[in-house]
N, CA, C and O atoms as CSV, one atom per row, in Angstrom:
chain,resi,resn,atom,element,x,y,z
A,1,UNK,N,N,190.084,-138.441,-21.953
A,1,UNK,CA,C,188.711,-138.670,-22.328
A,1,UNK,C,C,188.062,-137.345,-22.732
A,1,UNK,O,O,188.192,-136.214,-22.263
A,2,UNK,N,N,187.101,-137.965,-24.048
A,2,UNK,CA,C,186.214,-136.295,-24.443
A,2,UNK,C,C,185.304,-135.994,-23.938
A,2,UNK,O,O,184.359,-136.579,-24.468
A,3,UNK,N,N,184.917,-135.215,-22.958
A,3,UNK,CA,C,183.582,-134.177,-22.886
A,3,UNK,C,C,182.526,-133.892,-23.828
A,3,UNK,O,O,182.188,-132.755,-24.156
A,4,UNK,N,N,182.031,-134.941,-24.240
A,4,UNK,CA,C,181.162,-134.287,-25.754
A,4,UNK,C,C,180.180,-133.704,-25.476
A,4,UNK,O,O,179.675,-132.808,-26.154
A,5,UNK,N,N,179.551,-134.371,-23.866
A,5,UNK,CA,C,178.466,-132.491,-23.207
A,5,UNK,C,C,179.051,-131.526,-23.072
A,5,UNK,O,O,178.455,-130.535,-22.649
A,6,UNK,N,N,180.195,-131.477,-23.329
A,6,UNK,CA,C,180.912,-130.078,-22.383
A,6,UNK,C,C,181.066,-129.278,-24.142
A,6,UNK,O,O,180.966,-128.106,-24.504
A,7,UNK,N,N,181.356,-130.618,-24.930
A,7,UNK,CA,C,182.082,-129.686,-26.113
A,7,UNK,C,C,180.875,-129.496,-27.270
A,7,UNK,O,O,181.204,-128.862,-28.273
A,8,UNK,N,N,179.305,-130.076,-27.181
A,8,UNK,CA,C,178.324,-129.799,-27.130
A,8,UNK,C,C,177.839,-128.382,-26.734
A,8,UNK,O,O,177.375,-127.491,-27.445
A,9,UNK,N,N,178.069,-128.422,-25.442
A,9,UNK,CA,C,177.283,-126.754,-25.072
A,9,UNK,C,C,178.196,-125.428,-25.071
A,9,UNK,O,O,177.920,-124.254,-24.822
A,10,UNK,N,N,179.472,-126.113,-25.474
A,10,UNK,CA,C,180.714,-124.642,-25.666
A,10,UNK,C,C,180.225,-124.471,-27.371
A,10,UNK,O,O,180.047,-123.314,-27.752
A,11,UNK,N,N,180.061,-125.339,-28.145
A,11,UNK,CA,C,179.613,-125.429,-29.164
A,11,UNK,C,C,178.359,-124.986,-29.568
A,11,UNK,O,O,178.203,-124.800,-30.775
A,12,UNK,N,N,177.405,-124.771,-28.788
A,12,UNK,CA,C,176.273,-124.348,-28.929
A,12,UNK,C,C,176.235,-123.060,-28.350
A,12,UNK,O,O,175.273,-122.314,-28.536
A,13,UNK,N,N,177.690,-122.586,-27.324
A,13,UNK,CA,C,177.601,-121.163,-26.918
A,13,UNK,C,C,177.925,-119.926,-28.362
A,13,UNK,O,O,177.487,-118.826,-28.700
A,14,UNK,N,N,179.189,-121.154,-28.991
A,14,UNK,CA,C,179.764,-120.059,-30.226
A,14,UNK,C,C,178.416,-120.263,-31.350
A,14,UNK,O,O,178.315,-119.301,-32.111
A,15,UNK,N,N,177.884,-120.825,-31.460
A,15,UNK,CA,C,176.760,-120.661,-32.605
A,15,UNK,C,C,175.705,-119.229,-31.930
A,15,UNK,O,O,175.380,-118.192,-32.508
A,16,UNK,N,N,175.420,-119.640,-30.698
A,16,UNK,CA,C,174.691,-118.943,-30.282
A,16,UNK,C,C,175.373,-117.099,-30.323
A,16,UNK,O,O,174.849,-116.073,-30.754
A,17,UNK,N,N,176.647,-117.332,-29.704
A,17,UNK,CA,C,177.043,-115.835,-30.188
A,17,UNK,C,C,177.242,-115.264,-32.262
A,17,UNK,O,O,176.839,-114.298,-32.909
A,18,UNK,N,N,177.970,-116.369,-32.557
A,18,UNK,CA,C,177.831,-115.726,-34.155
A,18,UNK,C,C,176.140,-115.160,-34.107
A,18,UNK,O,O,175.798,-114.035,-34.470
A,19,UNK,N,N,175.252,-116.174,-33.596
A,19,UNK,CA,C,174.035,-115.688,-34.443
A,19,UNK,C,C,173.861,-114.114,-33.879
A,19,UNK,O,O,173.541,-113.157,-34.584
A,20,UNK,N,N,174.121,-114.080,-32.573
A,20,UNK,CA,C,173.960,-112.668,-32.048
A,20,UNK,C,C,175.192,-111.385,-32.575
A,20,UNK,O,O,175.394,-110.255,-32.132
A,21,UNK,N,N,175.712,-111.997,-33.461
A,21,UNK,CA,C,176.586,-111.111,-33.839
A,21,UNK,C,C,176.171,-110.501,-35.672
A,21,UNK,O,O,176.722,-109.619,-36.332
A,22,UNK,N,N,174.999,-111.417,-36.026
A,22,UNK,CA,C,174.689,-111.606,-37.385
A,22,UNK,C,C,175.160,-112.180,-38.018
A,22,UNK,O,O,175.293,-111.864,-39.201
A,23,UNK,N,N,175.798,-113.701,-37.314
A,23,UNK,CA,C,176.657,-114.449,-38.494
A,23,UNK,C,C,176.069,-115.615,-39.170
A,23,UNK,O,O,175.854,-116.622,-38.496
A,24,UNK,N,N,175.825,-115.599,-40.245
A,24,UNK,CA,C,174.473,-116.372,-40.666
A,24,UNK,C,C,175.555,-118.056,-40.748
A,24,UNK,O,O,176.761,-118.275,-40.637
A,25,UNK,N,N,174.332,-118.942,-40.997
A,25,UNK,CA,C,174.443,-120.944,-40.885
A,25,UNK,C,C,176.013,-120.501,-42.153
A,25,UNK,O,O,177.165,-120.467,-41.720
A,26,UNK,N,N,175.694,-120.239,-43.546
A,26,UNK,CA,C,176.913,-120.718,-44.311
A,26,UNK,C,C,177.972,-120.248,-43.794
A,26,UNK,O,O,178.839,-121.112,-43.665
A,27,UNK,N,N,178.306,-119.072,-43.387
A,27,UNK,CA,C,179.648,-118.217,-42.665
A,27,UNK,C,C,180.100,-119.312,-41.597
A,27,UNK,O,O,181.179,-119.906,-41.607
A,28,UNK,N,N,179.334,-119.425,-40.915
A,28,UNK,CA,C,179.765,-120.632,-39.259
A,28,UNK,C,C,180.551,-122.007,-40.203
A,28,UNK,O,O,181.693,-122.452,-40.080
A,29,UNK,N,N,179.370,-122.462,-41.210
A,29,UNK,CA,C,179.904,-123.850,-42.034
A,29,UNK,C,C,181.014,-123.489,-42.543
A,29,UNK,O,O,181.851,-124.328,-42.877
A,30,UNK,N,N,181.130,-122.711,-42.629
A,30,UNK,CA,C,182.917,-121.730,-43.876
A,30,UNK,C,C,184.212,-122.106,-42.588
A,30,UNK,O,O,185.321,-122.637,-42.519
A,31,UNK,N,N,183.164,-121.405,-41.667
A,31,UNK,CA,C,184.272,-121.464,-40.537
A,31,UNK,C,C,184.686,-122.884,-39.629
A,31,UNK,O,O,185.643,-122.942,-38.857
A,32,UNK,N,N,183.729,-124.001,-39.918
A,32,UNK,CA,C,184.017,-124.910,-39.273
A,32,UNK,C,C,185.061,-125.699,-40.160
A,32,UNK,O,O,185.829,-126.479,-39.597
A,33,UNK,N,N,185.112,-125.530,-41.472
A,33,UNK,CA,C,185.612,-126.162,-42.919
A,33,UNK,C,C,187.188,-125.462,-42.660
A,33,UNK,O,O,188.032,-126.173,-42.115
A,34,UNK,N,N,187.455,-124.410,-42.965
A,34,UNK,CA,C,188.493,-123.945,-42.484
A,34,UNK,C,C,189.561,-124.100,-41.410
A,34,UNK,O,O,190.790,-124.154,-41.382
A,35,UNK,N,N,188.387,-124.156,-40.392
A,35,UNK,CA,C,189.101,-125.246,-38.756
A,35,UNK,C,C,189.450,-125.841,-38.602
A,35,UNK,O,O,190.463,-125.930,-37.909
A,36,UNK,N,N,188.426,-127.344,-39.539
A,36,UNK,CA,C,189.311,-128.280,-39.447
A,36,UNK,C,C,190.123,-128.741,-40.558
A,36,UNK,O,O,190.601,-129.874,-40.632
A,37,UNK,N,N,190.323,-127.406,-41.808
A,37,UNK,CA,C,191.295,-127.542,-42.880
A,37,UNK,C,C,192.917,-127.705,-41.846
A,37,UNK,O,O,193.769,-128.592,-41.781
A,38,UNK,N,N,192.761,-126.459,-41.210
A,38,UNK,CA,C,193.822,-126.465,-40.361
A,38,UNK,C,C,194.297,-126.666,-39.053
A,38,UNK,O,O,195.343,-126.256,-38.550
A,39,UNK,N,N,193.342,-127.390,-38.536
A,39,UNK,CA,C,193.846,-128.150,-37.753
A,39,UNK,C,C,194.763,-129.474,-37.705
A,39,UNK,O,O,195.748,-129.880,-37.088
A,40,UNK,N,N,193.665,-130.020,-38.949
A,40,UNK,CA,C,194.599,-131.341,-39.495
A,40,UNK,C,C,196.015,-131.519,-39.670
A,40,UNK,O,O,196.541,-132.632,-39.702
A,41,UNK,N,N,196.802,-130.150,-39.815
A,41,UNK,CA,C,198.013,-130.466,-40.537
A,41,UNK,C,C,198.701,-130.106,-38.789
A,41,UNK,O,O,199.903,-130.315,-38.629
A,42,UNK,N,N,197.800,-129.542,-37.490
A,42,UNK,CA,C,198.277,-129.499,-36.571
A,42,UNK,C,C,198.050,-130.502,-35.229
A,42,UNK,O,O,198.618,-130.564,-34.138
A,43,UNK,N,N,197.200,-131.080,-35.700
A,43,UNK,CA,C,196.879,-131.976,-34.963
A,43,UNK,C,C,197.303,-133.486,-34.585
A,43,UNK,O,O,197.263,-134.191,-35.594
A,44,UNK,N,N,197.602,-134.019,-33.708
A,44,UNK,CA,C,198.458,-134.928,-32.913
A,44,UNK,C,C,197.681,-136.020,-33.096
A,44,UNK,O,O,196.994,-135.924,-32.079
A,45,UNK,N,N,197.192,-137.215,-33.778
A,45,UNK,CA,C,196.201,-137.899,-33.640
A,45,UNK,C,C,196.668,-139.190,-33.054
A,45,UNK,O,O,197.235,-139.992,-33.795
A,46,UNK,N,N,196.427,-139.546,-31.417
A,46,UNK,CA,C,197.327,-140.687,-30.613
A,46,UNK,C,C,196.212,-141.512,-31.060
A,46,UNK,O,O,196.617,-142.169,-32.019
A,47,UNK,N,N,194.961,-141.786,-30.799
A,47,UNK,CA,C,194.224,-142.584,-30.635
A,47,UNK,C,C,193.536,-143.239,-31.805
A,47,UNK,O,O,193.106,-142.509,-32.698
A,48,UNK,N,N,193.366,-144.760,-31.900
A,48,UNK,CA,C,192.773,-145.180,-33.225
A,48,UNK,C,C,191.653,-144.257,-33.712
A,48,UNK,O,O,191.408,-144.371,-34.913
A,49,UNK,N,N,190.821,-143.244,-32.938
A,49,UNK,CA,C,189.458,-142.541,-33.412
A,49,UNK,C,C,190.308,-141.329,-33.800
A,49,UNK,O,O,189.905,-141.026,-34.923
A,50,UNK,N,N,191.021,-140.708,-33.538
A,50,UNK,CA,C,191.521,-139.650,-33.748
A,50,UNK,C,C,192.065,-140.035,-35.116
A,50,UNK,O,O,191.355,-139.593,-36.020
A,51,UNK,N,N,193.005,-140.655,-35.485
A,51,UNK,CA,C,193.728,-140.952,-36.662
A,51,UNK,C,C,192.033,-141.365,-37.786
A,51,UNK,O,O,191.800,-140.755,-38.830
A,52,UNK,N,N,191.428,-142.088,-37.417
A,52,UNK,CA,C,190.333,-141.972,-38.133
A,52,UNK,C,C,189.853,-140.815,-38.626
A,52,UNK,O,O,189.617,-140.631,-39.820
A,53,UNK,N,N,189.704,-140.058,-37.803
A,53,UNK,CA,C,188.363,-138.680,-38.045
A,53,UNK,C,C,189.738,-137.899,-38.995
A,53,UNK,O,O,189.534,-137.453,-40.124
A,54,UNK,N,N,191.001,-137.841,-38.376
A,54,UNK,CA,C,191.927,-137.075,-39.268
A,54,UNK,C,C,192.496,-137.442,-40.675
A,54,UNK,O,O,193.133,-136.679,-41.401
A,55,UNK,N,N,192.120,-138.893,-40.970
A,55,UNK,CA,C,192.035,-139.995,-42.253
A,55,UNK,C,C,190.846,-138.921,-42.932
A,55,UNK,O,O,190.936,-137.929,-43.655
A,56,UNK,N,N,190.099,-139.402,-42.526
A,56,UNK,CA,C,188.763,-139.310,-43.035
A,56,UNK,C,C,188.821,-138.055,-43.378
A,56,UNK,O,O,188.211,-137.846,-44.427
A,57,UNK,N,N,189.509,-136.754,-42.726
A,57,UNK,CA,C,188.919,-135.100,-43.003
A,57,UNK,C,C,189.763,-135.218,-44.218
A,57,UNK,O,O,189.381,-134.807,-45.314
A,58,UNK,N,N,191.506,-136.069,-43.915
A,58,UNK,CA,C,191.703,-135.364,-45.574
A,58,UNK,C,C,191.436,-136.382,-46.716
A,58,UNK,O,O,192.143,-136.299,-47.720
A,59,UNK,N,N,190.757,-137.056,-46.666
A,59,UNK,CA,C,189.781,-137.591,-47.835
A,59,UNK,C,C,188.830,-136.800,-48.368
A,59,UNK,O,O,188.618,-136.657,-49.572
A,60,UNK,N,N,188.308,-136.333,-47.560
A,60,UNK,CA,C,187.048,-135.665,-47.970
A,60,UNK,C,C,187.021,-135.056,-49.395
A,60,UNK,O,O,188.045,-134.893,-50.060
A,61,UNK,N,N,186.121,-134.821,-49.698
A,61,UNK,CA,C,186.106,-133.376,-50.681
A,61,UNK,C,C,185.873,-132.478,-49.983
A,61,UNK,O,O,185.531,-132.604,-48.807
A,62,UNK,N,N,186.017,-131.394,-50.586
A,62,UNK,CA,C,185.509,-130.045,-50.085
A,62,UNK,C,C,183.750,-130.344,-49.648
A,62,UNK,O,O,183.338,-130.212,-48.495
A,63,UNK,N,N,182.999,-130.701,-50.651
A,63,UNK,CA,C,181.612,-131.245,-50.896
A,63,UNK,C,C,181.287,-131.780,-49.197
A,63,UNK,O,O,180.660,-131.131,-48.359
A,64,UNK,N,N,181.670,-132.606,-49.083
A,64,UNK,CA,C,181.658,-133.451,-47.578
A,64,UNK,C,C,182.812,-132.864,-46.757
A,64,UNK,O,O,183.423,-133.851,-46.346
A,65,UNK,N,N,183.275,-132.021,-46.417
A,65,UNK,CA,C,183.743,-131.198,-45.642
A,65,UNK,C,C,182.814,-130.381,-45.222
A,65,UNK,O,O,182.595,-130.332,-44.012
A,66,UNK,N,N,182.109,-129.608,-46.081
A,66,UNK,CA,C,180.543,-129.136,-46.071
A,66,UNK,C,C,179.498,-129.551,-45.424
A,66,UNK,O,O,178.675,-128.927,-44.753
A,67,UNK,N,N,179.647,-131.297,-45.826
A,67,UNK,CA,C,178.560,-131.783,-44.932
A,67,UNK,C,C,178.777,-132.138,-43.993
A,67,UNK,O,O,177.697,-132.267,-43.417
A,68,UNK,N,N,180.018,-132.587,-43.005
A,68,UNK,CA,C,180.430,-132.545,-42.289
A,68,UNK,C,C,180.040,-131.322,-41.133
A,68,UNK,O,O,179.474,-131.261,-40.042
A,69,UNK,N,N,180.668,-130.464,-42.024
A,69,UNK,CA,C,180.549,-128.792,-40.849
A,69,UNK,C,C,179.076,-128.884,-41.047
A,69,UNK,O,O,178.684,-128.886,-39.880
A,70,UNK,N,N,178.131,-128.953,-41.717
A,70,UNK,CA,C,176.633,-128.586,-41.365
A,70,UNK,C,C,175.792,-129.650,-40.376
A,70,UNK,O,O,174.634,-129.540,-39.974
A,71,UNK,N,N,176.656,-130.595,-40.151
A,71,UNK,CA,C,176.405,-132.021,-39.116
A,71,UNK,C,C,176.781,-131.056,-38.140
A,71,UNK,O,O,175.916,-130.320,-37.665
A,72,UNK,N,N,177.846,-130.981,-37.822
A,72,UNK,CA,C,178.513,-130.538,-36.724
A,72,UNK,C,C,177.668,-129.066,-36.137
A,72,UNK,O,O,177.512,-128.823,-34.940
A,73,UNK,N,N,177.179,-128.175,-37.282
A,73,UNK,CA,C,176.679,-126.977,-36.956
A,73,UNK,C,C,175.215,-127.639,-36.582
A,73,UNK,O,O,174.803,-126.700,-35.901
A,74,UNK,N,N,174.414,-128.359,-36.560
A,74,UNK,CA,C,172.833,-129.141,-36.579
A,74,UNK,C,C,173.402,-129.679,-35.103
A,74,UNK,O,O,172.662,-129.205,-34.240
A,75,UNK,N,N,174.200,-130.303,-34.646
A,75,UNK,CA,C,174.440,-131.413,-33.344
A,75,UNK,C,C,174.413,-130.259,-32.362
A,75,UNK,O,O,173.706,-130.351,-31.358
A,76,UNK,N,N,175.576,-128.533,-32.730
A,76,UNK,CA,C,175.426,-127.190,-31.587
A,76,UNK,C,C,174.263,-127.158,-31.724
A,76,UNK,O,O,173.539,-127.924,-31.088
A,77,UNK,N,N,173.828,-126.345,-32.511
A,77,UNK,CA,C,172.244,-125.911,-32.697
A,77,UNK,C,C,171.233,-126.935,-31.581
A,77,UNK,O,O,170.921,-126.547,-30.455
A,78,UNK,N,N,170.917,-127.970,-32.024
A,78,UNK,CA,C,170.450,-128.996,-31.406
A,78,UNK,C,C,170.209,-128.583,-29.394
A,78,UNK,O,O,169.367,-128.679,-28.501
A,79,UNK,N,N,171.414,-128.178,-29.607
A,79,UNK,CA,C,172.011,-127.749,-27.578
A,79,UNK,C,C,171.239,-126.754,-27.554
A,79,UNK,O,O,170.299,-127.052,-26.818
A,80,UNK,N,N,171.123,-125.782,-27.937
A,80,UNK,CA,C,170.611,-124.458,-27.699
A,80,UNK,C,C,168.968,-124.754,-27.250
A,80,UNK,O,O,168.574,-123.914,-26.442
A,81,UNK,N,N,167.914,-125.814,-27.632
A,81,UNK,CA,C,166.686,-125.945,-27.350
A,81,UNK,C,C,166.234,-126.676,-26.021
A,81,UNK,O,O,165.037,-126.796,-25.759
């Protein structure tokens, strides 16, 4: 089972350090796009949601890979208040 408070506020710790490091919103989105470029080709997907979300990443375009990571960067952010 997922922790999505847990992986919520670890998620809102690394936003919170890039920003203290000067790493601005597009760099983090670069970096979440990248992550899960490569994760996908490493990742184990047992569960019908898993095989979904890993369907779905390599459909994407790049375009919505984008919007994706800026969802994902808005849901950390979100934790931090």
């Amino acid at each position: 089972m997922v922790d999505i408070e847990g992986f919520r506020e670890r998620l809102a710790q690394r936003i919170e350090e890039g920003k203290q490091h000067g790493i601005s919103d597009e760099v983090m989105r670069e970096g979440i796009v990248n992550l899960g470029d490569i994760a996908v080709h490493f990742f184990k997907a047992d569960k019908p949601e898993e095989k979904l979300m890993k369907a779905l990443w390599e459909v994407s375009t790049e375009d919505e890979k984008k919007v994706l990571a800026n969802i994902l960067l808005r849901y950390g952010k979100q934790a931090l208040h």
